[in-house]
N, C-alpha and C positions, 0 to 999 in steps of 0.2 A: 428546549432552552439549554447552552451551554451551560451556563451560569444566572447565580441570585446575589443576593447582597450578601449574602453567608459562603458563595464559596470562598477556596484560596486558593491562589496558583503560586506556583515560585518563580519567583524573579530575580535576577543578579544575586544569589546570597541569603534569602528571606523570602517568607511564606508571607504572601498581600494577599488583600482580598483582591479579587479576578475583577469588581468593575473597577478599582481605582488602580490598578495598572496602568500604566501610558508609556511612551518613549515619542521622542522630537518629531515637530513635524518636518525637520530636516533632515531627515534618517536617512542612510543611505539604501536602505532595504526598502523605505517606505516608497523611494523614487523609481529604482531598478532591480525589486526583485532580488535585490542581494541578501540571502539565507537562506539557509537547510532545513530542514525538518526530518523527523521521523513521525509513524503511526504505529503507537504498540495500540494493545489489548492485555488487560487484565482479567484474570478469570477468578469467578466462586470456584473454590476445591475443597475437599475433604480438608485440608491442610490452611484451608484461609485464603487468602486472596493470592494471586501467581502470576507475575508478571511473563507472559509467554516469550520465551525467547529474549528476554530483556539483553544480556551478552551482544548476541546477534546485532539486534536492534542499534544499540549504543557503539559499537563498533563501528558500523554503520554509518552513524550520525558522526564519528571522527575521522571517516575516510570520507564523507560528503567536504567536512570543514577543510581538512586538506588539499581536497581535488580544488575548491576554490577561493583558498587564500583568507580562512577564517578561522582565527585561533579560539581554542576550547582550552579551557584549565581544565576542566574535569574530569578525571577518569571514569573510566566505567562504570568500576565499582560505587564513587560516590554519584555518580549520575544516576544507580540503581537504586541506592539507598535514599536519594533524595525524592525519588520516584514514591516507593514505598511510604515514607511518611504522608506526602502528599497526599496520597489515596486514605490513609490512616485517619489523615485531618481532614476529608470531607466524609468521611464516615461512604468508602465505595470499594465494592470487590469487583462486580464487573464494570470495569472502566474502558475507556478508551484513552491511550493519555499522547498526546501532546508537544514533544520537546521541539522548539526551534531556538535555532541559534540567529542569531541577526547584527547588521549593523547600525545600531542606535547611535551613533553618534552623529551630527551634523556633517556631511561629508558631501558633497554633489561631485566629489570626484568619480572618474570610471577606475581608479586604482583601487587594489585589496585592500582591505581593513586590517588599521594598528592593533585593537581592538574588539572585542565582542561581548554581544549579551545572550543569555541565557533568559529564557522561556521556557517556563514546564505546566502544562493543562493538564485537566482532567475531566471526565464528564461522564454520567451515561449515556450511550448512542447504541442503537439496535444496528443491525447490519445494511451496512450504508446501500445495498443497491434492492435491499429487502429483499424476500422468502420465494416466491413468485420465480418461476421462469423469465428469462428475459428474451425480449423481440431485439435483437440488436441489426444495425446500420453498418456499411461498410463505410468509412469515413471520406470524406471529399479531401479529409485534410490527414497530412503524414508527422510519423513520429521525425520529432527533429535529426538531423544527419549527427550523426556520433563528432563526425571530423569538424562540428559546429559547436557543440555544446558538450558536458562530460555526463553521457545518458547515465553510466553506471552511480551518480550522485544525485541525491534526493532535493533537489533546488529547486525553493517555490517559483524561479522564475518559468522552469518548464511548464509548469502545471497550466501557463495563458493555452500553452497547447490543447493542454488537456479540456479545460475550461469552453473554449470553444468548440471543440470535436461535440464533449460530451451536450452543450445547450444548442446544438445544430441539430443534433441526432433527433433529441425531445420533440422538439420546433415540428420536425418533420414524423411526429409520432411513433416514434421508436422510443424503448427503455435507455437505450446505451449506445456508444458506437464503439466501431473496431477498428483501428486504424492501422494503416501498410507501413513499413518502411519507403525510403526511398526509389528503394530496386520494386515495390511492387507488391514484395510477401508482405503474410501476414504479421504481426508486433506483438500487440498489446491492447485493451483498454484504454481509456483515459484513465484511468486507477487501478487495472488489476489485470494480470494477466491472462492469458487466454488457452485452454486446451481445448485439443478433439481427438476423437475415439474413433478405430476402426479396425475392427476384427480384435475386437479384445486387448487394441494393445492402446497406448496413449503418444499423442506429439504434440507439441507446444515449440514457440520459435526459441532459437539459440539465441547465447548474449549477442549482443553487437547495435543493437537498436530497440533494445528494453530495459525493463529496469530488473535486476532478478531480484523479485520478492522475496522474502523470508516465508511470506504462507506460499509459493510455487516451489519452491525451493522443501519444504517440509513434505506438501504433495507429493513431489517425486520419489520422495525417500519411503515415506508410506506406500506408495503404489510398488516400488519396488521389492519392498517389505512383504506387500500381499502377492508375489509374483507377477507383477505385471510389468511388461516393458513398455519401460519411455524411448522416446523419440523428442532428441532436441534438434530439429531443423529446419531451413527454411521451407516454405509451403505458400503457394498463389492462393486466392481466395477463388479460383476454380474447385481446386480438392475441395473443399469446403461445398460447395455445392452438387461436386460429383462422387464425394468417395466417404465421408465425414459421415457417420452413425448418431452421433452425439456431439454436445460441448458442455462445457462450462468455464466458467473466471474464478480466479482467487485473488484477495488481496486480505490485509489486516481489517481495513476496513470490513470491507465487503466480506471475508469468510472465503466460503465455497458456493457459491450460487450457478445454477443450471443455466442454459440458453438454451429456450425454444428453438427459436428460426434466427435466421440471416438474410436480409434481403427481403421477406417475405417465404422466402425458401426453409420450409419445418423438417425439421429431424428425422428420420423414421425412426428411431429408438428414444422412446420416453425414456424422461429424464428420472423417474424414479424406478426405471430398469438398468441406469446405464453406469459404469466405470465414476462417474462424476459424483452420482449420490451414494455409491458404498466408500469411496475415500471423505466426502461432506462426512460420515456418522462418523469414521478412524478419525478424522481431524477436531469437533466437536468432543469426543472421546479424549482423545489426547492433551488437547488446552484444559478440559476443567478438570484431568486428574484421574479421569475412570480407563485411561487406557497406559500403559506402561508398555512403550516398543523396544522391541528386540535387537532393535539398532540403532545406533545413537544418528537423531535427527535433532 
């Protein structure tokens, strides 16, 4: 359950309780998908509760508003600290929290918004694709073409992609799916990116048709931190079948989670022997506080 009659989210300015929120049902977000979001994680630490990456995150969320024509008042800093309370007043260290920006106001036009509102959630949520290795799919359907939509910005409207990729995959008894770009290589997740392992080293796809996470993004820095080299480039999902030792996904959501197979096609290198599960402990390590790196990630 997200929410009870006791929690409280913030709302334009004010901390509501989470079911008596509402905005129009002439929204312009509510018709087309018009707003941003972000997905942080809060962590238990020696130190109290630790918003991971929150900078990052909130950053983020005002290069999302920019890229599509949605004003934010808030900086950072108070985005951070509004965060913080929030978590304070539902009594939660490990959280998942939340923020979307949207446009509530009654609008059916296709033009940007005058305007904007502020959403900020908070909940506990275990890691969205759970513990478990994953069977993933190669998807029927592709990440949208960059020269269409601004992939580098977190808009709920991409997500219909995501949305169906990932209830096709299930449908067809699969954990997850993996979806191409245009040209063919490999992307992304419908939420979380994608690496694989061979001979010790790591590759994952370059920007251009993904989103770069904050958790792929920390991954690499870790991995490079423990001496391992990455590899940001394109890649068919042949390699994958023919050369690929290993894999696994990252997102905020999700963490770090393993992938079995692709296709039906399994691994030869268990996942709790591989490059995926000694950066999973560094990362686990690193959010709640027990690891302090040598490089600023």
């Amino acid at each position: 359950m997200y929410f009870d009659s006791n929690t409280l989210a913030y709302l334009d300015g004010a901390y509501v309780k989470a079911n008596e929120a509402s905005c129009s049902v002439y929204a312009q977000t509510l018709h087309y998908g018009y707003s941003v979001f972000e997905g942080i994680r809060s962590y238990k630490t020696p130190n109290g509760p630790q918003i991971f990456k929150a900078k990052e995150h909130y950053e983020r969320l005002h290069y999302s508003c920019q890229t599509v024509g949605l004003p934010l008042e808030y900086s950072v800093e108070e985005l951070t600290e509004i965060t913080y309370k929030l978590l304070e007043l539902n009594n939660l260290q490990d959280a998942y929290i939340r923020p979307l920006v949207f446009a509530g106001t009654p609008n059916m036009s296709l033009t940007t918004a005058q305007k904007s509102n502020l959403l900020i959630a908070v909940w506990e949520w275990g890691k969205y694709l759970g513990d478990k290795t994953l069977r993933l799919m190669i998807s029927p359907y592709e990440r949208p073409n960059p020269k269409s939509v601004p992939i580098e910005a977190k808009v709920a409207g991409h997500y219909v992609n995501s949305t169906i990729a990932c209830s096709d995959a299930k449908a067809k008894g699969y954990d997850e799916a993996l979806l191409l770009d245009m040209n063919g290589f490999v992307a992304e997740g419908p939420g979380a990116n994608f690496f694989y392992e061979k001979d010790g080293e790591l590759f994952t796809a370059p920007p251009g048709s993904i989103l770069r996470g904050i958790t792929r993004n920390t991954i690499i820095d870790l991995a490079r931190e423990a001496g391992i080299t990455v590899h940001e480039k394109f890649f068919t999902p042949d390699v994958l079948f023919n050369e690929a030792e290993a894999a696994f996904m990252t997102g905020t959501a999700a963490e770090v989670v393993g992938v079995q197979s692709i296709n039906e096609h399994v691994f030869s290198k268990p996942y709790k022997e591989s490059i995926g599960a000694l950066l999973a402990d560094k990362y686990a390590a690193l959010v709640t506080g027990c690891l302090t790196p040598t490089l600023e990630i």
